[in-house]
C-alpha positions as CSV (number, residue, x, y, z in Angstrom):
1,X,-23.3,-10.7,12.4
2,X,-24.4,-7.2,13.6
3,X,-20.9,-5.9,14.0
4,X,-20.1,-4.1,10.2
5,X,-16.8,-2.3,11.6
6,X,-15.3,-4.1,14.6
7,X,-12.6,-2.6,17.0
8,X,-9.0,-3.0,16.2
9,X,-7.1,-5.9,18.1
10,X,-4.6,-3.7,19.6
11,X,-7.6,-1.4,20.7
12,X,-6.4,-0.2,24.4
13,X,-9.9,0.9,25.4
14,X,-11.3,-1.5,27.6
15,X,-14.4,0.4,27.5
16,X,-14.3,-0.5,23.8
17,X,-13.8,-3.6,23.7
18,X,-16.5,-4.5,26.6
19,X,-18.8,-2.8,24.3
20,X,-18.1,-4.2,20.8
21,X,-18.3,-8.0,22.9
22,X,-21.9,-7.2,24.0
23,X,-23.3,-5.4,21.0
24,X,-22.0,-8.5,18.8
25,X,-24.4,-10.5,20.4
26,X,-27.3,-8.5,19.2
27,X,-29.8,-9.9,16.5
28,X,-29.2,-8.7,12.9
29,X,-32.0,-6.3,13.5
30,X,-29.1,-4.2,15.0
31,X,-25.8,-2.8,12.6
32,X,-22.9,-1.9,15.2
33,X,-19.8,0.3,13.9
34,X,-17.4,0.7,16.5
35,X,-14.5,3.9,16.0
36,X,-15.9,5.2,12.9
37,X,-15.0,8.4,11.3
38,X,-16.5,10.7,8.8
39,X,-14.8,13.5,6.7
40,X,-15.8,17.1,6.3
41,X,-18.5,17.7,3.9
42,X,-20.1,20.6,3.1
43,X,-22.9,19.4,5.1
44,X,-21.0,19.5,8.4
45,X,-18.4,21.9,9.8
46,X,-14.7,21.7,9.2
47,X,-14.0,19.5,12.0
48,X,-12.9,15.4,11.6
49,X,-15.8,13.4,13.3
50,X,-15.0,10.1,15.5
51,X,-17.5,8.1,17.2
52,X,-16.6,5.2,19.4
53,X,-19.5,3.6,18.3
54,X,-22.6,4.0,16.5
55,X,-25.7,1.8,16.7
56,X,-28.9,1.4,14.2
57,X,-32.1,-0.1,14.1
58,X,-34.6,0.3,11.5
59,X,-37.3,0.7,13.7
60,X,-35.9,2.9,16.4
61,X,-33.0,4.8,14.7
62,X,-29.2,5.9,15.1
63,X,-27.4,6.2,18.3
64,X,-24.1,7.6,18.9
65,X,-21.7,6.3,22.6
66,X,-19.0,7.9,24.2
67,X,-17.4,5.0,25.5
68,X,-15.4,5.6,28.9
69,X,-13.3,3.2,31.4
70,X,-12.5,3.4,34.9
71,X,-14.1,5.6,37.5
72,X,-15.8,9.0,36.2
73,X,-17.3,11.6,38.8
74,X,-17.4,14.9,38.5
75,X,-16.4,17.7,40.7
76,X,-17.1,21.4,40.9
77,X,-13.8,24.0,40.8
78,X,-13.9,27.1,43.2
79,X,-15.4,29.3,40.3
80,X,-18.3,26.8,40.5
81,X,-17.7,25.5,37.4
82,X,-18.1,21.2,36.6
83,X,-14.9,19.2,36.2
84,X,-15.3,15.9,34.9
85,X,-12.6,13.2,36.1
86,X,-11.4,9.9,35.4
87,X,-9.8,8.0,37.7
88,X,-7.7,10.9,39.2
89,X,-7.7,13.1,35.9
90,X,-9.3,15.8,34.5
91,X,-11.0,15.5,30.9
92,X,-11.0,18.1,28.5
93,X,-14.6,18.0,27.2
94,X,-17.2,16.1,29.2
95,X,-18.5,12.5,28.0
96,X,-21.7,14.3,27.6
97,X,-20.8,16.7,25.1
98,X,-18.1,14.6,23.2
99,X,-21.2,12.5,21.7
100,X,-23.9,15.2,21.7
101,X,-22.1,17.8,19.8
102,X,-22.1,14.9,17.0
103,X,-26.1,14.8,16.7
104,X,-26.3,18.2,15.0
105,X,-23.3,17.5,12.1
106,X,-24.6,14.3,11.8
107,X,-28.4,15.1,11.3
108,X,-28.0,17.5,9.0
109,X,-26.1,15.0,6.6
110,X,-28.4,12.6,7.1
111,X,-31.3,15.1,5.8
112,X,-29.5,15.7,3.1
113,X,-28.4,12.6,2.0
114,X,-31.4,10.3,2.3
115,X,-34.4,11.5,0.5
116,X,-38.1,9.5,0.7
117,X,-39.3,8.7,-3.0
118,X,-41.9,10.7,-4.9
119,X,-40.3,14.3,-3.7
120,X,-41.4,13.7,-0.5
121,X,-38.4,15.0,0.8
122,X,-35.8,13.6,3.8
123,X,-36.6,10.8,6.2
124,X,-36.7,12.0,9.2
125,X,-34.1,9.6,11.4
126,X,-33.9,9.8,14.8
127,X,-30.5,10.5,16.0
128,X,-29.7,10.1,19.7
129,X,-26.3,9.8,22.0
130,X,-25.9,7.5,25.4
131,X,-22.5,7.3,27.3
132,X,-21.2,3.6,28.2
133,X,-19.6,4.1,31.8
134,X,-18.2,0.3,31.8
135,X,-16.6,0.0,34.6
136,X,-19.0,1.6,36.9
137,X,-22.3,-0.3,38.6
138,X,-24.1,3.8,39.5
139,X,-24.1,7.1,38.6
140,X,-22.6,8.0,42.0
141,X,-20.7,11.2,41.5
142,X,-22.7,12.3,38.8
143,X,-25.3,14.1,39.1
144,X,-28.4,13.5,37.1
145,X,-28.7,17.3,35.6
146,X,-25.4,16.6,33.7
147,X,-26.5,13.2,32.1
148,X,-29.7,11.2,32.5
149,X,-29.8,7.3,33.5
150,X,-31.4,7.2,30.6
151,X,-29.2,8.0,28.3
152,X,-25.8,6.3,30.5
153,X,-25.1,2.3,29.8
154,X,-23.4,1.2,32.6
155,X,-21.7,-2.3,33.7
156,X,-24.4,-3.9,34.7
157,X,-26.5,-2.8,31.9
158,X,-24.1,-4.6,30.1
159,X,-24.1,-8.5,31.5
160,X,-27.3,-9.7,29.5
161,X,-28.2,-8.7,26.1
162,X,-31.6,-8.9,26.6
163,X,-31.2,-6.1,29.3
164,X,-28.5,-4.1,26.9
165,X,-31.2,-4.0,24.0
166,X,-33.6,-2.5,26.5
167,X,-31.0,0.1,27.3
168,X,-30.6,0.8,24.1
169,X,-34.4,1.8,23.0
170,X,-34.4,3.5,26.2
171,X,-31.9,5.8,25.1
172,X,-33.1,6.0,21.7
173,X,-36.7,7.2,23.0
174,X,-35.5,9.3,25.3
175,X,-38.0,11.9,25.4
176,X,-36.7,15.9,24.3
177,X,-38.3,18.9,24.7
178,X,-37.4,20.6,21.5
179,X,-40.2,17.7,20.4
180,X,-43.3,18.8,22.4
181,X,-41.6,16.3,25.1
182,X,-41.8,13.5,22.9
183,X,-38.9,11.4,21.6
184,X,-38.1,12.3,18.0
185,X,-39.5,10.3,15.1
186,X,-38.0,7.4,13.0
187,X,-38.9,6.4,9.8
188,X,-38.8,3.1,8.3
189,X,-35.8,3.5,5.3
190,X,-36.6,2.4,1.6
191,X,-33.9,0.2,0.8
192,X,-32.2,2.8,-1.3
193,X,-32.3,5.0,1.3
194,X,-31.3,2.3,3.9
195,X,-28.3,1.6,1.1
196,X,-26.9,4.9,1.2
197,X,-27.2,5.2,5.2
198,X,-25.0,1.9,5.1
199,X,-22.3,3.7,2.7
200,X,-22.3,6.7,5.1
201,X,-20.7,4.8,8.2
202,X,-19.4,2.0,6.4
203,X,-17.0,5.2,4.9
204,X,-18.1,5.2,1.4
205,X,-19.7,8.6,1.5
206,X,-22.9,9.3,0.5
207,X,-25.1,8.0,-2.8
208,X,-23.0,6.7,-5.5
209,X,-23.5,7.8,-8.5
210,X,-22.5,5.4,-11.9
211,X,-19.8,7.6,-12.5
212,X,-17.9,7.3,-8.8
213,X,-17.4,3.8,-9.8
214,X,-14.4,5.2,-11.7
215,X,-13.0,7.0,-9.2
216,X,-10.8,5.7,-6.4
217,X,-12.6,6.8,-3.7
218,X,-10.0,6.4,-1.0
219,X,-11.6,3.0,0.8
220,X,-9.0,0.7,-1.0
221,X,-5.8,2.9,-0.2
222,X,-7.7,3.6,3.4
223,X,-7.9,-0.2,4.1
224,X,-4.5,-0.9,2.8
225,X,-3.0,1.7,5.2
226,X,-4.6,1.0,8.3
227,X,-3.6,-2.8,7.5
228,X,-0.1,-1.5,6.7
229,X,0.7,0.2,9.9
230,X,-0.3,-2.9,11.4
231,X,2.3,-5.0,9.9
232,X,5.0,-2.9,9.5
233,X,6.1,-3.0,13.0
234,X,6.1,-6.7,13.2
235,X,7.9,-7.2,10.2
236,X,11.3,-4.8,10.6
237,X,11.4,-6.8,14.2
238,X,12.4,-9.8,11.8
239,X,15.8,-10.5,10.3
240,X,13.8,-12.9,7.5
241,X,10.3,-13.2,7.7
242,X,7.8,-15.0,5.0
243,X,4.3,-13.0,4.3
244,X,1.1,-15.4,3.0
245,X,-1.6,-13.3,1.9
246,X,-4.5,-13.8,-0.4
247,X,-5.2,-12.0,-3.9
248,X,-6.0,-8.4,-2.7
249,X,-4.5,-8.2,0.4
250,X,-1.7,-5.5,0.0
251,X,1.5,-8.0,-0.8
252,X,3.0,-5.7,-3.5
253,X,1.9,-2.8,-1.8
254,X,3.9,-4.4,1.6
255,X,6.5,-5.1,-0.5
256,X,6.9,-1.0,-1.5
257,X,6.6,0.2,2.1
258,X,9.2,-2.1,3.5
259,X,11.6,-1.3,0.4
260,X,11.6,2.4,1.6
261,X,11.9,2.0,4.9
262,X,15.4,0.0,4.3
263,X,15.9,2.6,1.7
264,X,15.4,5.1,4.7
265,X,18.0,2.9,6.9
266,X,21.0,3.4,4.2
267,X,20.2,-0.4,3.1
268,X,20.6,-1.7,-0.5
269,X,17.5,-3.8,-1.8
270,X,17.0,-6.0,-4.3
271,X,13.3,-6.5,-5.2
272,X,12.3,-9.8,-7.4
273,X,9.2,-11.0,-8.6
274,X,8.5,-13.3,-11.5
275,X,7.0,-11.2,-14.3
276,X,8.0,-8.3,-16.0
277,X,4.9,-6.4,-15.8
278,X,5.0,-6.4,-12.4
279,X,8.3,-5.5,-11.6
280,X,8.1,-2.3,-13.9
281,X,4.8,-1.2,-11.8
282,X,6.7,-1.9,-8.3
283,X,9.7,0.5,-10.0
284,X,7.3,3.0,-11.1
285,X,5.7,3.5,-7.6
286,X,9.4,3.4,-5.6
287,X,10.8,5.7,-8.1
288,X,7.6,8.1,-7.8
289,X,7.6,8.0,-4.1
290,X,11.2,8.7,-4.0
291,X,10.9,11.6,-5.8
292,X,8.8,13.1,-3.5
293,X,10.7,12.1,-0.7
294,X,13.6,13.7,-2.0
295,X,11.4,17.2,-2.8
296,X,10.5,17.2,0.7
297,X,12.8,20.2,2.6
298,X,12.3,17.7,6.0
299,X,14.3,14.8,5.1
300,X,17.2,16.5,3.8
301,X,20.5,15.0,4.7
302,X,18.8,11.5,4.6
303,X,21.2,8.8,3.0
304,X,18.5,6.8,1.0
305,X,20.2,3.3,0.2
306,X,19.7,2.1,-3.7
307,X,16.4,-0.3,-4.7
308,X,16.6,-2.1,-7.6
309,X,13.7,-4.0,-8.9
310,X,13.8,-7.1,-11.6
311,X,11.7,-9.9,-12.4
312,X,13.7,-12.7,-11.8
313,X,15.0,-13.5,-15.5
314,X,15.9,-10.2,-15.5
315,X,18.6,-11.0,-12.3
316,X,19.7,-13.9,-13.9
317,X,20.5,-11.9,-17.4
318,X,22.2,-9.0,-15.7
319,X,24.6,-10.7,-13.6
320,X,25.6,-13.5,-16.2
321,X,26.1,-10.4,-18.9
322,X,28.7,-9.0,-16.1
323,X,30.7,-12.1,-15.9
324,X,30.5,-12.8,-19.6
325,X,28.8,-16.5,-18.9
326,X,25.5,-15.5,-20.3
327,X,24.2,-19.3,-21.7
328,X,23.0,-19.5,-25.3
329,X,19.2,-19.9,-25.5
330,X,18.4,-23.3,-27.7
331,X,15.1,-24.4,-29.0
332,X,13.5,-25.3,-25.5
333,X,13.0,-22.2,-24.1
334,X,11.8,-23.9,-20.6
335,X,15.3,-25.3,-20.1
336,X,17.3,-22.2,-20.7
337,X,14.4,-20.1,-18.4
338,X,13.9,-22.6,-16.0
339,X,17.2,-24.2,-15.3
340,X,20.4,-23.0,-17.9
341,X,19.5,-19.5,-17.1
342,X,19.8,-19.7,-13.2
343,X,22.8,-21.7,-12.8
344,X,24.5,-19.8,-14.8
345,X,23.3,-16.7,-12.8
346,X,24.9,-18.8,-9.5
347,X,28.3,-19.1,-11.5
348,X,28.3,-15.2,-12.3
349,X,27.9,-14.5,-8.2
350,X,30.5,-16.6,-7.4
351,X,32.7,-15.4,-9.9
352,X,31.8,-11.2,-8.8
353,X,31.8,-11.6,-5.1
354,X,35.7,-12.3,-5.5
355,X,35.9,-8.4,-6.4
356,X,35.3,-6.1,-3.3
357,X,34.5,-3.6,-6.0
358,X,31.9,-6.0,-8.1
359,X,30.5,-7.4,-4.6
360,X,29.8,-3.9,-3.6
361,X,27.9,-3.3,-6.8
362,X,26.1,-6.4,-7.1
363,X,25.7,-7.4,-3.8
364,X,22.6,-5.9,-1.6
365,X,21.7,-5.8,2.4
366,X,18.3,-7.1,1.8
367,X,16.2,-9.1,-0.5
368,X,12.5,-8.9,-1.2
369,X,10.3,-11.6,-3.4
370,X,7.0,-11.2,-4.2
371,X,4.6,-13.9,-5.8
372,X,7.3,-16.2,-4.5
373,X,5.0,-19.5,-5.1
374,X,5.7,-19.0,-8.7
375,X,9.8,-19.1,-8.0
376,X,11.2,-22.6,-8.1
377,X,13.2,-23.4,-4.8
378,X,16.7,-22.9,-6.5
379,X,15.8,-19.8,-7.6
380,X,15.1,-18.8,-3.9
381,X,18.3,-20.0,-3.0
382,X,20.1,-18.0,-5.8
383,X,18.2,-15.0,-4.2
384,X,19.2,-14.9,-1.2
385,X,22.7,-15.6,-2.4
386,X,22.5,-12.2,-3.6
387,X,22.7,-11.1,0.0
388,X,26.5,-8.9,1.0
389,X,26.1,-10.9,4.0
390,X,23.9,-14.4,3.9
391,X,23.8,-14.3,8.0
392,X,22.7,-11.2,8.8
393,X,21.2,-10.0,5.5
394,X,17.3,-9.2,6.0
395,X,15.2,-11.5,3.9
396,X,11.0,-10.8,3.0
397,X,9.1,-13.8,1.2
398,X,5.5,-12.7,0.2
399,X,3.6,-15.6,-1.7
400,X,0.2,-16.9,-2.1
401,X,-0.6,-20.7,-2.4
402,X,-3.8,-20.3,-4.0
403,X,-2.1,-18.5,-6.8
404,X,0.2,-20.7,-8.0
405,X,0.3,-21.3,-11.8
406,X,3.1,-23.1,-12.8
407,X,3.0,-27.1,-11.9
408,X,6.8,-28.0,-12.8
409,X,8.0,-28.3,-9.6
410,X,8.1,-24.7,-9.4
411,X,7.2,-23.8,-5.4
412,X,9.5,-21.5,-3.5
413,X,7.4,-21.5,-0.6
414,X,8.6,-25.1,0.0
415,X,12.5,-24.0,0.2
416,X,14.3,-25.0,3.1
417,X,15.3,-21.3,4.0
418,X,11.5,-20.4,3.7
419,X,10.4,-22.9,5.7
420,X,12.7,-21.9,9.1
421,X,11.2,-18.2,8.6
422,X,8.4,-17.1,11.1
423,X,5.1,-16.5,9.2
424,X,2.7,-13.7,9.0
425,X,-0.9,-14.3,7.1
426,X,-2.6,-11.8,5.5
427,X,-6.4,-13.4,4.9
428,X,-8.2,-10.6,4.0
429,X,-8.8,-9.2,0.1
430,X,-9.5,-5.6,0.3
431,X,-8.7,-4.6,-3.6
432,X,-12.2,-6.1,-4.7
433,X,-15.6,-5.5,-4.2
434,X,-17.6,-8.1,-2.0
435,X,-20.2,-9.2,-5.2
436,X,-16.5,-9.7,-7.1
437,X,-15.5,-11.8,-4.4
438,X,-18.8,-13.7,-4.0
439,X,-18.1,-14.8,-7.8
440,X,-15.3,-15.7,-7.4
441,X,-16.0,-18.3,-4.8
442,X,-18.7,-19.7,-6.4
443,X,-16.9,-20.5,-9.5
444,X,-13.6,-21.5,-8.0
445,X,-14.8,-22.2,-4.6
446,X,-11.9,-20.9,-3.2
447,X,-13.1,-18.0,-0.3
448,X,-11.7,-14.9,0.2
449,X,-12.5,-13.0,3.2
450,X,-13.2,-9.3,2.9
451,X,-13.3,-6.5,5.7
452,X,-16.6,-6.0,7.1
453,X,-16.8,-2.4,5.4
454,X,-16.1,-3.8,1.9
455,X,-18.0,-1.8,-0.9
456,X,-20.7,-4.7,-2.3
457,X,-20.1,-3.2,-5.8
458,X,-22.1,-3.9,-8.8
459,X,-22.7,-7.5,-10.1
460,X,-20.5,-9.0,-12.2
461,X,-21.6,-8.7,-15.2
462,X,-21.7,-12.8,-17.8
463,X,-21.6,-12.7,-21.4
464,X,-21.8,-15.8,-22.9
465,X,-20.8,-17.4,-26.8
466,X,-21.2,-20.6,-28.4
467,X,-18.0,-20.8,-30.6
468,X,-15.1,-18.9,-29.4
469,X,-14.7,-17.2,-32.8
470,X,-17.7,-15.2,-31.5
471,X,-15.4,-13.4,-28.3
472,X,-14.2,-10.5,-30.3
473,X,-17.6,-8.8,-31.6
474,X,-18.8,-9.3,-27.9
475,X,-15.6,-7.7,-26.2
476,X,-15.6,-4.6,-28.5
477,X,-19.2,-4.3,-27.3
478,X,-18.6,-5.0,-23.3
479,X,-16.0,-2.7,-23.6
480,X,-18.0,0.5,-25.6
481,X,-20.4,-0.5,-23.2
482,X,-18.2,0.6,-20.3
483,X,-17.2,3.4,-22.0
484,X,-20.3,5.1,-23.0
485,X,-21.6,4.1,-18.8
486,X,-18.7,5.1,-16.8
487,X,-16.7,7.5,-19.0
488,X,-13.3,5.6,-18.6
489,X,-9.9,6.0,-20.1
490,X,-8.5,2.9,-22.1
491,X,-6.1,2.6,-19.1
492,X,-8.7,2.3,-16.7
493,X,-9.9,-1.4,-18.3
494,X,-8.0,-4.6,-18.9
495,X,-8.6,-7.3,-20.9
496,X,-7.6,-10.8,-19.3
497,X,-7.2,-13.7,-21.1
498,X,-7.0,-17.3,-19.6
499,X,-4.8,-18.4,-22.6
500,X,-1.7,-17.1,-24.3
501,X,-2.1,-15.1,-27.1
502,X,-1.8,-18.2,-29.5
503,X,-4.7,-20.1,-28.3
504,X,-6.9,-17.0,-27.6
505,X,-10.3,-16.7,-29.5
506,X,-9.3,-12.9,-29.7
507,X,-5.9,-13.1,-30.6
508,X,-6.5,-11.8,-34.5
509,X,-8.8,-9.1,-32.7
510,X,-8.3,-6.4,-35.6
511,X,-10.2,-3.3,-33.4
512,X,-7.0,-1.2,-33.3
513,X,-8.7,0.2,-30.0
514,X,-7.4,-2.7,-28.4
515,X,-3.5,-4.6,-27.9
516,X,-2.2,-7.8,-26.7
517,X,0.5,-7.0,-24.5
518,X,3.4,-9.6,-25.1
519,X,5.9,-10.8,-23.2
520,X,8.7,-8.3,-22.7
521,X,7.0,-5.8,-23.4
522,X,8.0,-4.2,-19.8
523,X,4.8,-1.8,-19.7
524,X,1.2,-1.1,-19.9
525,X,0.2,0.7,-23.2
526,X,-1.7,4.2,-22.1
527,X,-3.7,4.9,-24.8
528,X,-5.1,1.7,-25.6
529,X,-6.9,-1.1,-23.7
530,X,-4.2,-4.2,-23.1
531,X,-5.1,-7.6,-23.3
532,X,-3.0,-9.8,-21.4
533,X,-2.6,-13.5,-20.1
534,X,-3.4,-13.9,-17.0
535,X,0.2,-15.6,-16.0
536,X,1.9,-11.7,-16.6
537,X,-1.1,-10.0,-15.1
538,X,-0.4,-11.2,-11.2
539,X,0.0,-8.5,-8.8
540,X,-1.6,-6.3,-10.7
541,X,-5.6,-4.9,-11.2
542,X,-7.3,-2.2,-12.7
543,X,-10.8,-0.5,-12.0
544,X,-12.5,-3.0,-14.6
545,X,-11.5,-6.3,-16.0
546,X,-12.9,-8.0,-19.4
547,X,-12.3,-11.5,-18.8
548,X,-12.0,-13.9,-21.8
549,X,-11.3,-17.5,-23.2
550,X,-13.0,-18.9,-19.7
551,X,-13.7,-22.2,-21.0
552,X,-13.5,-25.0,-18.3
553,X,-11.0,-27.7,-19.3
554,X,-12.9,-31.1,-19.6
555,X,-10.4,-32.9,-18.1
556,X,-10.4,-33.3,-14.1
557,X,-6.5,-33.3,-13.8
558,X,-6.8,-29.6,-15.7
559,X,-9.5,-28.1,-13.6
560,X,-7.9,-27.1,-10.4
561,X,-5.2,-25.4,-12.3
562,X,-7.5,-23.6,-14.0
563,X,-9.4,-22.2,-11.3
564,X,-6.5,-21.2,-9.8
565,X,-5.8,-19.3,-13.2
566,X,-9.8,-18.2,-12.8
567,X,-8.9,-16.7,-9.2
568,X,-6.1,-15.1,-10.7
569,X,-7.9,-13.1,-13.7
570,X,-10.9,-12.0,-11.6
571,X,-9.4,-10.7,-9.0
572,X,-7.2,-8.3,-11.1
573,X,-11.0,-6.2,-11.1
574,X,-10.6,-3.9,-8.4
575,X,-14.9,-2.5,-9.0
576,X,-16.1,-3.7,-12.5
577,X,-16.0,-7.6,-13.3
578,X,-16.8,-8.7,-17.1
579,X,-16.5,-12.5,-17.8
580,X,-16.9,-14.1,-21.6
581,X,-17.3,-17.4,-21.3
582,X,-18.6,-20.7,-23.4
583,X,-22.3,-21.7,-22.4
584,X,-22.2,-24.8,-20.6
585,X,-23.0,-28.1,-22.8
């Protein structure tokens, strides 16, 4: 595929889109970014750079289009000076000098930023500009002093790829008298240079040094936006709605955004999820968003509604406390979890929805679960019951299939509420890098797709042991090895087992550098690196992840299980992936 960054689907320029359909049928020789931006550097001036679309070919270099619909002539105003039209309106700037006032910016970066080996100084990469007219068969209106047929691609350049390609060296040789009348050079990029040209317009800036690993350079929060604002519409047009999306692809982060909107609205929410780690992390980002929400001098006056996060055994606990039928926890801890727990936690919301003062309290306008696969379909039910009014109240579901680690009968996305609710998928990651993800499908061969301007990252990195007695010396040095390389903070690694603590190989670790995170513990430690099983980890990541205790189960019944546990625990890395496993037999 030549296309690295493809148009948006609600993109309204049907100048755009004709263009991204023919360029995708280019050979791989070709790389096509359509609407690509770059930032400010101190290479270019202070301005924010867009391109419609930007073409390049190792042999014959970069071009930049201005991509225009409809009919576009020019005219000339009674001072004599050129007004360019389309349709019946005028346009600020010229197509002309919309793409050609983008060389010099661009060029210079470009000098800067890819260097030939040996001191030899910058490539020198052609950089050219051609105007896609795509609606129009001629130049007529035009005349050829303000833009050559050379450099303009117009509709029927556009009907055979073959004949596009040609257009496209044209305009990329076009001859310039700055160069003796000769079209500028192109040289032939060293893949390191070729590497870093790729970062440029795939957004990730220019050469990345070991150290920017650490650093969250804006691409995954980026991502998440753009495929945010996308969403967000569709969803408040729904009264209940259920979200599917992969590992990576923004369901907690969804689940945030939509909480403050209702907040915004005057609405009470109730957030659940099932573990405890996760819930403290979505009430640690609402309460610091709030804050600044509330700082801000422009949305004084706003009535923000309450939003109060629990995992769900924390629900249950609260509400049976307040209508003193709290159930006595015997030696079967899966009973009372699993089943005492929540129907006592029904009985309580009967008994305080008889009190206008208790069902104002405990009662909410809106209910939010995330990582709902893990929920058991009664618990959905006792949910929703939560809800000041179970016809009207606004309901969100956000699961993942592929996810699910708990086989006793636990699967909320099977309720029969659920099921009635209209769908929205979410099938791309974009928390991991795509050498993370290509791991992970060839040890779980599960796929996850990735967006076409996904960092590839650095390899993951296998350690391997015989006896798992041996995990502990080769953890300490995985993770000093980190340390000493990328200059981290204890909170920027994780350490994720694929057992509980009591069947860990580390789970005496005595390096005091290093804690196991147990359950109920509520939050991350900061100053040392957690270890955690992978069941409490969901939903959340870190910039590098130390998996341990990945031994295959020998058992076929076991093994799908555990790659969904393996899928899990790798894609918790969000740029460094570490795996400690047993050697194969």
């Amino acid at each position: 595929m030549t296309i690295r960054a493809n148009i948006t689907p609600n993109n309204k320029s049907r100048s755009e889109r004709a263009f991204a359909r023919i360029a995708g049928l280019l050979d791989d020789d070709w790389l096509v970014w359509m609407n690509r931006k770059w930032k400010p550097t101190e290479f270019c001036d202070s301005t924010l750079r867009e391109i419609d679309a930007i073409l390049y070919h190792r042999v014959h270099g970069v071009l930049l289009v201005e991509c225009k619909s409809g009919k576009i002539y020019t005219k000339t105003s009674p001072k004599g000076e050129v007004i360019w039209m389309q349709n019946k309106d005028p346009l600020d700037k010229s197509p002309r000098d919309q793409v050609s006032s983008l060389i010099s910016p661009l060029h210079d970066l470009l000098k800067v930023l890819l260097q030939a080996p040996e001191g030899k100084g910058p490539y020198k990469v052609r950089v050219q500009w051609a105007v896609c007219f795509s609606d129009m068969d001629t130049m007529a209106g035009i005349p050829l002093v303000e833009i050559s047929r050379r450099q303009t691609i117009l509709r029927t350049d556009m009907l055979d790829v073959k004949r596009f390609e040609k257009k496209l060296i044209e305009a990329l040789e076009t001859p310039d008298s700055t160069n003796k009348g000769y079209p500028f050079i192109n040289e032939y990029l060293d893949e390191k240079a070729f590497g870093t040209l790729l970062d440029i317009f795939d957004g990730n800036g220019g050469i990345p040094s070991e150290t920017d690993l650490l650093l969250d350079d804006g691409y995954y929060s980026d991502q998440a936006t753009e495929m945010q604002q996308m969403l967000m519409e569709s969803i408040s047009r729904n009264q209940r709605i259920k979200v599917e999306g992969v590992a990576g692809s923004g369901k907690s982060r969804i689940v945030v955004w939509e909480a403050l909107r209702l907040s915004k609205l005057g609405k009470r929410v109730a957030i659940a999820c099932y573990n405890d780690l996760l819930a403290n992390e979505l009430r640690s980002d609402i309460r610091a968003i709030l804050k600044k929400e509330h700082e801000n001098k422009d949305n004084a006056g706003i009535e923000y509604g309450a939003i109060e996060v629990n995992a769900y055994s924390d629900w249950c606990e609260k509400y049976t406390k307040a209508a003193d039928n709290r159930p006595e926890m015997g030696a079967d801890k899966s009973l009372y979890y699993d089943i005492e727990l929540p129907k006592a936690f029904e009985k309580a919301q009967s008994k305080l929805s008889k009190d206008k003062k208790q069902r104002e309290k405990f009662f909410f306008d809106a209910i939010l679960i995330d990582e709902a696969q893990d929920f058991s379909s009664v618990w959905i039910d006792t949910l929703i019951s939560l809800l000041q009014d179970e016809n009207r109240g606004l309901v969100r579901v956000f699961y993942d299939p592929a996810q699910r680690l708990y086989d006793s009968g636990r699967n909320g996305i099977d309720n029969e509420k659920v099921q009635t609710m209209p769908i929205m998928v979410l099938n791309r990651s974009f928390r991991n890098t795509k050498k993370i993800l290509k791991w992970i499908e060839d040890n779980t061969n599960i796929h996850l797709q990735c967006y076409n301007n996904t960092p590839p990252g650095k390899p993951v990195k296998k350690v391997t042991y015989s006896d798992k007695s041996e995990q502990e010396k080769l953890l300490i040095s995985c993770y000093e090895e980190l340390m000493s390389k990328y200059k981290f903070s204890p909170e920027d690694i994780l350490v994720v087992s694929m057992r509980s603590e009591a069947s860990s190989g580390i789970k005496g670790i005595k390096d005091d550098r290093f804690v196991w995170n147990k359950v109920g513990g509520k939050k991350l430690t900061k100053d040392k690196v957690n270890i955690v099983s992978v069941r409490r980890i969901k939903g959340l990541d870190a910039l590098a992840v130390i998996l341990v205790d990945v031994e295959e189960p020998e058992e076929i019944s076991k093994r799908e299980n555990w790659k969904r546990l393996l899928l899990v625990g790798a894609s918790r890395a969000k740029k460094l992936l570490t795996v400690i496993r047993k050697k194969p037999n």
